[in-house]
C-alpha positions as CSV (number, residue, x, y, z in Angstrom):
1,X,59.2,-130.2,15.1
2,X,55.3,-130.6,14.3
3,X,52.6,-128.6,15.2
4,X,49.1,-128.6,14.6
5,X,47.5,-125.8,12.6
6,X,45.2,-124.9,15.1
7,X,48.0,-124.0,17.9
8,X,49.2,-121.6,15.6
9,X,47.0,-119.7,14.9
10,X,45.0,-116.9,17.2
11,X,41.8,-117.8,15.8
12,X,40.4,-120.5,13.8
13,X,36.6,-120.9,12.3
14,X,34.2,-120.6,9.3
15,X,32.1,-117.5,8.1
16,X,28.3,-117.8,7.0
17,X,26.1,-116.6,4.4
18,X,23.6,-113.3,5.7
19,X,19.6,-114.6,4.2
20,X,19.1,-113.8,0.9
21,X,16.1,-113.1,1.3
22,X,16.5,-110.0,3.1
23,X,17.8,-107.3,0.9
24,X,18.9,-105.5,3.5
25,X,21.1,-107.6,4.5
26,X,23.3,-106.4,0.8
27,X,21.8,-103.8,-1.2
28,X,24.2,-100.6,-0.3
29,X,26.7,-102.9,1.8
30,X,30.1,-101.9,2.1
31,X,31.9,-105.1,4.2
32,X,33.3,-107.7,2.0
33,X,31.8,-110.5,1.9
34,X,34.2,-113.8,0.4
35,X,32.8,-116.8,-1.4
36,X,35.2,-120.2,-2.1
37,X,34.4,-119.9,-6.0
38,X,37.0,-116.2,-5.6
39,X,39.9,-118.4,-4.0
40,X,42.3,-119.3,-6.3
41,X,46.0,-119.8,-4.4
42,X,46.2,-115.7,-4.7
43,X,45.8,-113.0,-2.6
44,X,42.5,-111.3,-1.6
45,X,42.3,-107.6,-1.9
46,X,38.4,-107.6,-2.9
47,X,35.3,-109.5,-3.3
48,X,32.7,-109.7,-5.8
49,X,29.7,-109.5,-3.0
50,X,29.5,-106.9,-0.2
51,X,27.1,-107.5,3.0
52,X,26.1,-104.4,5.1
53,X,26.3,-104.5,9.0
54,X,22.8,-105.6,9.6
55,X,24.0,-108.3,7.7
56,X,26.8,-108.8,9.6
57,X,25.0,-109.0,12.8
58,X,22.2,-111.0,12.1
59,X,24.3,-114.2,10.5
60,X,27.3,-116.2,11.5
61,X,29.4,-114.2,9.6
62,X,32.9,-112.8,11.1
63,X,35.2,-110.1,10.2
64,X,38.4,-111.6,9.8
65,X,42.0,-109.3,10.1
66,X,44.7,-108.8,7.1
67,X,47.1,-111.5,6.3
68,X,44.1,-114.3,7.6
69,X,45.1,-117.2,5.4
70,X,41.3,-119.0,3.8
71,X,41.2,-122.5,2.8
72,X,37.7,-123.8,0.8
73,X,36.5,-126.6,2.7
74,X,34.0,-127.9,0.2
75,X,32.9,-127.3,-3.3
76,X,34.6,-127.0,-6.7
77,X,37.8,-125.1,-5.3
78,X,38.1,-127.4,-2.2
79,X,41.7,-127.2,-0.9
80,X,42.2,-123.4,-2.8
81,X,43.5,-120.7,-0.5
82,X,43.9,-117.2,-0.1
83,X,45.7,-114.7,1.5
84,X,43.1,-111.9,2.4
85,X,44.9,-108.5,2.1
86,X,41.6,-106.3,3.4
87,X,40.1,-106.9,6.3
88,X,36.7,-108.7,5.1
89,X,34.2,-111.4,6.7
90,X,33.8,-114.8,4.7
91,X,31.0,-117.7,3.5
92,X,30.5,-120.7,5.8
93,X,32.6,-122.5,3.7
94,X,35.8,-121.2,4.3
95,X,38.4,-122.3,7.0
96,X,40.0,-118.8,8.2
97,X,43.2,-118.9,9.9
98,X,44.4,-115.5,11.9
99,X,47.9,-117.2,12.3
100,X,49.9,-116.1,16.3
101,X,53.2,-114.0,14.7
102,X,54.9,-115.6,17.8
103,X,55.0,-118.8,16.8
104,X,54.4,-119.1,12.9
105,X,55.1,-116.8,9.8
106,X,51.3,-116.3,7.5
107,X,53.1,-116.7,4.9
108,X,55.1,-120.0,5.4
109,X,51.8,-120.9,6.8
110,X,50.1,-120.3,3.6
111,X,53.1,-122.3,1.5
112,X,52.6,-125.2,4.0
113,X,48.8,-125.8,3.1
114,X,50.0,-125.4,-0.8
115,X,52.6,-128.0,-0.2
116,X,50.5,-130.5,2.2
117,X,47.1,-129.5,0.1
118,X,46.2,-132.9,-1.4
119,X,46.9,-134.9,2.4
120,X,44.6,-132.6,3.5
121,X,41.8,-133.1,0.9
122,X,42.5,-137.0,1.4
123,X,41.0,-136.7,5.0
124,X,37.8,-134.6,3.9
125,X,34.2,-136.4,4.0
126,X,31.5,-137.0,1.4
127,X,31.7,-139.7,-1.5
128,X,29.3,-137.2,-3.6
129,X,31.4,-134.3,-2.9
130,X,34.2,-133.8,-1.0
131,X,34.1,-131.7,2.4
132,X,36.5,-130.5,5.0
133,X,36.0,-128.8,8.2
134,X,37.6,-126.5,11.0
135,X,38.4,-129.3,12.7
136,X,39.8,-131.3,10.4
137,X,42.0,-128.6,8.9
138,X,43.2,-127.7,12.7
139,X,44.2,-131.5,13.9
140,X,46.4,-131.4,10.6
141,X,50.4,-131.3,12.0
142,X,52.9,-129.3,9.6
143,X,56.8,-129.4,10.0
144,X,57.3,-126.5,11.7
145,X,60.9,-124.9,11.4
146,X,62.7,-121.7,13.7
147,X,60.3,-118.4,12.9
148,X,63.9,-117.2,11.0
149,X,63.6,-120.7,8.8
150,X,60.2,-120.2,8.2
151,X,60.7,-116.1,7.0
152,X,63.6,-117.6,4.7
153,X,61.3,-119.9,3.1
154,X,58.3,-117.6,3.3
155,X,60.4,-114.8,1.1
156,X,61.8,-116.7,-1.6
157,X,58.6,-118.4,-2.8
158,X,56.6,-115.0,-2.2
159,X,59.3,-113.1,-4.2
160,X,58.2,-115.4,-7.0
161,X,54.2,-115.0,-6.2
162,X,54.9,-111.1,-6.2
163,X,56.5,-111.4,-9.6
164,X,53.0,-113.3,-10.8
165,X,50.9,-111.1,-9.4
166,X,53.0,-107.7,-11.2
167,X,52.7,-109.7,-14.6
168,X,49.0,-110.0,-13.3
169,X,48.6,-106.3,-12.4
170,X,50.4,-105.4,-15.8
171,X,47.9,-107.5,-17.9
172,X,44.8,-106.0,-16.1
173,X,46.2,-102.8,-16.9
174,X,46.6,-103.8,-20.9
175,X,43.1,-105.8,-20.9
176,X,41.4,-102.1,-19.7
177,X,43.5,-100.6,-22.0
178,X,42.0,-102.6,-25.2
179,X,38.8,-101.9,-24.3
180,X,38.9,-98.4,-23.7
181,X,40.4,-98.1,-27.2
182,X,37.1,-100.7,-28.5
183,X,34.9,-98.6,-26.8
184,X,35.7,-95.3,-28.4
185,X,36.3,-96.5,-31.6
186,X,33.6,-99.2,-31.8
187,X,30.3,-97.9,-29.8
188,X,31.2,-94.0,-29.9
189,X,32.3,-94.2,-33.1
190,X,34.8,-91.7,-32.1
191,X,37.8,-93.8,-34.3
192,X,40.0,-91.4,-36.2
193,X,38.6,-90.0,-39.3
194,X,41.0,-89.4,-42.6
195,X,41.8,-86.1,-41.1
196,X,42.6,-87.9,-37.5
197,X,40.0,-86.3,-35.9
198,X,37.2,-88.3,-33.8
199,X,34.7,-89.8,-36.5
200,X,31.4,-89.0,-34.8
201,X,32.1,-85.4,-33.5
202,X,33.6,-84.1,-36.7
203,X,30.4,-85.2,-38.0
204,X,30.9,-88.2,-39.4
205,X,27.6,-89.4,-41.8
206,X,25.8,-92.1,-39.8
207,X,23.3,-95.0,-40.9
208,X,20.1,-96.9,-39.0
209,X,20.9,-100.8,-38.8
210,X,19.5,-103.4,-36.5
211,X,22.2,-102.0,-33.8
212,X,21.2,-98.7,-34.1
213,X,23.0,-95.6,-35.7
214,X,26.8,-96.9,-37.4
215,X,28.9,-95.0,-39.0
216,X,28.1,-95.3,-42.8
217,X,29.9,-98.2,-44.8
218,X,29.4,-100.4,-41.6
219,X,27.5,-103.7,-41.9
220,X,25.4,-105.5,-39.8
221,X,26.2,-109.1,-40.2
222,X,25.2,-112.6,-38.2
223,X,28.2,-114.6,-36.7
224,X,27.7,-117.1,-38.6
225,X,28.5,-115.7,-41.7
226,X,31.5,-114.4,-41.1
227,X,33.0,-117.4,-38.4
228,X,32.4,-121.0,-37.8
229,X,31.1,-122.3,-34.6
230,X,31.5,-125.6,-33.5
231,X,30.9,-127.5,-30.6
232,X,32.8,-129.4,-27.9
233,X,32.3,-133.1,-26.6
234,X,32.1,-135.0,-23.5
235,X,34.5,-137.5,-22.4
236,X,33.8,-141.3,-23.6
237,X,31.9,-143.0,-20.7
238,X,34.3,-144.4,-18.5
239,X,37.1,-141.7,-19.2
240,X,38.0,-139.5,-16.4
241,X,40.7,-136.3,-16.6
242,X,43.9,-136.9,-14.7
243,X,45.9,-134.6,-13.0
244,X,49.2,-135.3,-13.8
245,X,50.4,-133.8,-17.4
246,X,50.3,-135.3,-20.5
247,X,50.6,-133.9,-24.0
248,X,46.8,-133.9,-24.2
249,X,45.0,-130.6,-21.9
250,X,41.7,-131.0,-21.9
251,X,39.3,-127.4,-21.4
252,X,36.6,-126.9,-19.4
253,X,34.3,-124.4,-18.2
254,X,35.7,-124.1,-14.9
255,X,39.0,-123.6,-16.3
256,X,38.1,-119.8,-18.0
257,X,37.2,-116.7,-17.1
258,X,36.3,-114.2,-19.7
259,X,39.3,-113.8,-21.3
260,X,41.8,-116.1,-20.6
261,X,42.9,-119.7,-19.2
262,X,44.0,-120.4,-15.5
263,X,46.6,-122.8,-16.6
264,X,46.9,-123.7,-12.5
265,X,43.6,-125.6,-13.2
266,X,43.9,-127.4,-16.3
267,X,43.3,-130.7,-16.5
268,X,44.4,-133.4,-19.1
269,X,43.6,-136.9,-20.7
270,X,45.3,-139.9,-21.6
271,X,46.7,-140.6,-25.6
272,X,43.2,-143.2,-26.1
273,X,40.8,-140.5,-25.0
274,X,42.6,-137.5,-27.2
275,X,41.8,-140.5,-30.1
276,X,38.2,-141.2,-29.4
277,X,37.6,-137.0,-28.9
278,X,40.1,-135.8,-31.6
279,X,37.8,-133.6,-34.0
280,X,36.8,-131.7,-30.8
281,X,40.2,-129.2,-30.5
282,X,41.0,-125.5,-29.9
283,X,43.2,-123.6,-31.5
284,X,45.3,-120.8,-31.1
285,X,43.9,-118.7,-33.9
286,X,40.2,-119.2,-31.8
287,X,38.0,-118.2,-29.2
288,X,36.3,-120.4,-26.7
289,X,32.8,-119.2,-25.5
290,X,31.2,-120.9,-22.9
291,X,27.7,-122.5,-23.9
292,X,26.6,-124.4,-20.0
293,X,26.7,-123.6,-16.4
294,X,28.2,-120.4,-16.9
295,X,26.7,-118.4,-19.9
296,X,29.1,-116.3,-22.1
297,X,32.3,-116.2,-21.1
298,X,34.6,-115.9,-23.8
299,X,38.4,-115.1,-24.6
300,X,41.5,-116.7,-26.2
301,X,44.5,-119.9,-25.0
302,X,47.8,-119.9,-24.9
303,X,50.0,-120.6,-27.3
304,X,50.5,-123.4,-24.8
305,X,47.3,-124.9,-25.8
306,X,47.1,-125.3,-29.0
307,X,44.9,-128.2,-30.3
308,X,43.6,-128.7,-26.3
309,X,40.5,-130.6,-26.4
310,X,37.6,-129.0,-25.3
311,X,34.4,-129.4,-23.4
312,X,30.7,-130.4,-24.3
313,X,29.9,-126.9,-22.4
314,X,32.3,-125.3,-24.2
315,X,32.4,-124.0,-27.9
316,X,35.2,-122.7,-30.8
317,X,34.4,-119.4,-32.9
318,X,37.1,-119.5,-35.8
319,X,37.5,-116.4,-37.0
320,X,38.0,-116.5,-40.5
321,X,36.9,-113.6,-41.9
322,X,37.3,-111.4,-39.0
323,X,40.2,-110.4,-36.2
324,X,40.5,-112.4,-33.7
325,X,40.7,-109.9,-31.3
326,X,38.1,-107.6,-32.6
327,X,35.5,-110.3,-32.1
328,X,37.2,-111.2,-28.2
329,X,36.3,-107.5,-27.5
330,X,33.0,-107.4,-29.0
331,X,31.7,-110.1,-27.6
332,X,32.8,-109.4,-23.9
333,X,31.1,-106.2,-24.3
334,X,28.2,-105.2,-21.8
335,X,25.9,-105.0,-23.9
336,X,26.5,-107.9,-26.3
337,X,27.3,-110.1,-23.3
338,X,23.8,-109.4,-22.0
339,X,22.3,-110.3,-25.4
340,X,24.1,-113.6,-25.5
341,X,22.9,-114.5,-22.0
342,X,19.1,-113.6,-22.7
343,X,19.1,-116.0,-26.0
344,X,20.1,-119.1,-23.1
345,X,17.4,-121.8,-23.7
346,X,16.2,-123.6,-20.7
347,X,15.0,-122.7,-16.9
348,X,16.9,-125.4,-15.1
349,X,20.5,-125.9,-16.8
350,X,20.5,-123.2,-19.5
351,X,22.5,-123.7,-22.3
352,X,23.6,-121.6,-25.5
353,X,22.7,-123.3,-28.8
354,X,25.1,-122.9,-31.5
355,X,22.5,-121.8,-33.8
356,X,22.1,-119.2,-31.5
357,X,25.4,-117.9,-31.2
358,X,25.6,-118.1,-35.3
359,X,22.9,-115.9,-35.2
360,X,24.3,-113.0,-32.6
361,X,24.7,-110.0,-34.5
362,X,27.8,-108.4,-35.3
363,X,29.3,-104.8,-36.1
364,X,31.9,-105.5,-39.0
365,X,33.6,-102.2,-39.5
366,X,35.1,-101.3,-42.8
367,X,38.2,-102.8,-43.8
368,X,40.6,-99.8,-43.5
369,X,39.3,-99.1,-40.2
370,X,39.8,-102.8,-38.7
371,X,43.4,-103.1,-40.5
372,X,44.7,-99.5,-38.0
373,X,42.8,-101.2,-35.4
374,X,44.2,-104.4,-35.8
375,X,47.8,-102.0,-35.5
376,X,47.0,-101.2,-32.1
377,X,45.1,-104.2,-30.2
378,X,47.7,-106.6,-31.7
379,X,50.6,-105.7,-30.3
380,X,48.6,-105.4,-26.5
381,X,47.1,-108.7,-26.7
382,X,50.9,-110.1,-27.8
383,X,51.9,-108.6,-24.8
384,X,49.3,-109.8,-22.1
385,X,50.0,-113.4,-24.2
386,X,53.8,-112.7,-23.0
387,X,53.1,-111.8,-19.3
388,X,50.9,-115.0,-19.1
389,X,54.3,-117.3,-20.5
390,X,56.0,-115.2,-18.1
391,X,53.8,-116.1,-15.3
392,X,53.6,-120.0,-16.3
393,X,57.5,-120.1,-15.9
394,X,57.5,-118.3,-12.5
395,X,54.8,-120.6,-11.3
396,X,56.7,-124.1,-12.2
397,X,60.0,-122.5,-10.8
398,X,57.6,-121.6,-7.2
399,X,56.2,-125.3,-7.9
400,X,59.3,-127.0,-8.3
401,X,61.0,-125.0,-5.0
402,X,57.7,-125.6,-3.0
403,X,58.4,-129.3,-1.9
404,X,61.8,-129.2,-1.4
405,X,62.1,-126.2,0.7
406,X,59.4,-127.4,2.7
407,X,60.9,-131.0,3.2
408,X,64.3,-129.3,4.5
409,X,66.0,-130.8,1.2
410,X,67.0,-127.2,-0.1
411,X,68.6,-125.6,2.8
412,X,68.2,-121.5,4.1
């Protein structure tokens, strides 16, 4: 049978955002307080704002139970869901579904708005930009099989999402690994001397440069010098990216975080556009760094991506005289990160020349020093590259499964 969404749920309705100009209404605040741009088709355990109760109580927004399943009703993630695992209130812009356990499982709910996701978007509003409501996403009629059906279904795609989110769990774990290690050797100074004892403390002899106090035999020198920058380019007028694959991914900004891809929202061109933009690639043995919207975020692709094209907002560093994953480190570090964000030109759409990221200034360590580096940060970035292949298999297998459990045409 059908049903529609809003008959099973408890409670169905939007959040809203407490003024921003009243500080109170954040500074110190302890509720958590979800935005669309954190939905990503995962589930929600924390947010990157927190509102405080006065907050709470002077806007529209609601504390929502665990297990509420969120769907973005407008903006650059509209359609993305979430699962929230904490309870936590939301913006105005997301749909929040506290599903009724009598009648539907939150989880096969959650797989049902995956599966019917783009019907859904096809009934939002706005040429400009598209937008859904409450209402809309309520009146929307699922399939609805037995509550034992629906927990059949609802475990053998989450088993899968579980196994994505371990591999994720593993890699976060890996990532603060490599830059604990960076930290101590790198800004302490405290890498092992030729006795194995920490550099710094055993007093280690240290010299003035234009980064402060470095341990002696260091250099100082400008990006530039030691890797090539170059820039990305826009699509040809006319072009459009296309979601359906082809051998030609195409990067952009909102498809990185500061580190890595999200290979769920890549995007990809057609064989004539890859022609017309060819020069403008990635490679494997690069970093991206983004250079518009947002500032500074760089980290390494996939294997996968090799030779992706890339975005006008976007930029490769080729490392050729320097590790790879030294530089990744370096330049997600606070400090360096804060530099690269100051030296943004322009009030309205800053944007990060490449002159200016040739000119950042970089620690190079001696040579000895980087190579038993380079023995230990290796073999943890070939790792996290393995969890994310991992996790790209166990999301086409979910993907493939998705539609035909849902249409009945696999059986449980």
């Amino acid at each position: 049978m059908s049903c529609k969404i809003k008959d099973l749920c408890e409670r169905i309705g939007s959040g809203g955002t407490p003024s921003r100009k009243n500080k109170s209404y954040y500074n110190l605040g302890n509720i958590k307080w979800l935005k669309t741009k954190e939905l990503d088709d995962i589930k929600i355990y924390d947010t990157e704002e927190k509102i405080t109760e006065e907050g709470l109580k002077k806007s529209s927004a609601k504390l929502y139970p665990k297990d509420t399943i969120v769907m973005a009703m407008y903006g650059a993630t509209v359609g993305k869901l979430g699962i929230i695992k904490e309870e936590m209130c939301t913006n105005q812009a997301c749909c929040n579904m506290v599903v009724d356990s009598n009648k539907c499982n939150y989880k096969f709910l959650y797989y049902s708005l995956l599966y019917n996701r783009e019907s859904i978007i096809n009934l939002a509003n706005g040429a400009a930009q598209q937008n859904l409501s409450v209402g809309v996403i309520g009146d929307y009629e699922i399939n609805l099989p037995s509550l034992e059906e629906q927990e059949k279904i609802a475990d053998i795609l989450s088993s899968l999402d579980d196994k994505v989110e371990l591999n994720n769990e593993m890699n976060k774990t890996l990532e603060e690994m490599a830059q604990s290690i960076f930290k101590r050797w790198f800004v302490d100074f405290e890498f092992p001397n030729e006795d194995g004892k920490p550099y710094k403390s055993s007093g280690g002899e240290m010299v003035d440069s234009e980064l402060g106090m470095i341990p002696k035999g260091w250099e100082v020198k400008a990006l530039g010098d030691i890797c090539e920058v170059k820039g990305g380019k826009r699509l040809p007028k006319g072009k459009a990216v296309l979601d359906e694959k082809t051998e030609y991914p195409y990067l952009r900004v909102t498809d990185i975080t500061s580190g890595y891809v999200n290979m769920n929202s890549i995007k990809y061109i057609d064989e004539e556009t890859r022609e017309k933009i060819s020069r403008y690639i990635i490679e494997y043995s690069d970093l991206y760094i983004s250079i518009a919207g947002t500032i500074g975020l760089v980290g390494s692709i996939n294997k996968e991506l090799d030779g992706a094209s890339l975005t006008e907002n976007m930029a490769r560093i080729i490392c050729n005289n320097i590790e790879k994953y030294y530089m990744r480190l370096y330049l997600n570090y606070g400090e360096i990160q804060h530099l690269i964000k100051t030296r943004a030109v322009g009030s309205t759409q800053p944007k990060l020349p490449l002159y200016v990221i040739k000119d950042i200034p970089v620690l190079v360590p001696t040579d000895k020093v980087m190579n038993r580096f380079k023995e230990i940060i290796i073999p943890v970035y070939k790792s996290i590259e393995e969890n994310l292949s991992n996790i790209e298999t166990i999301v086409e297998i979910r993907d493939s499964l998705l539609p035909k459990l849902m249409s009945g045409e696999i059986k449980v």
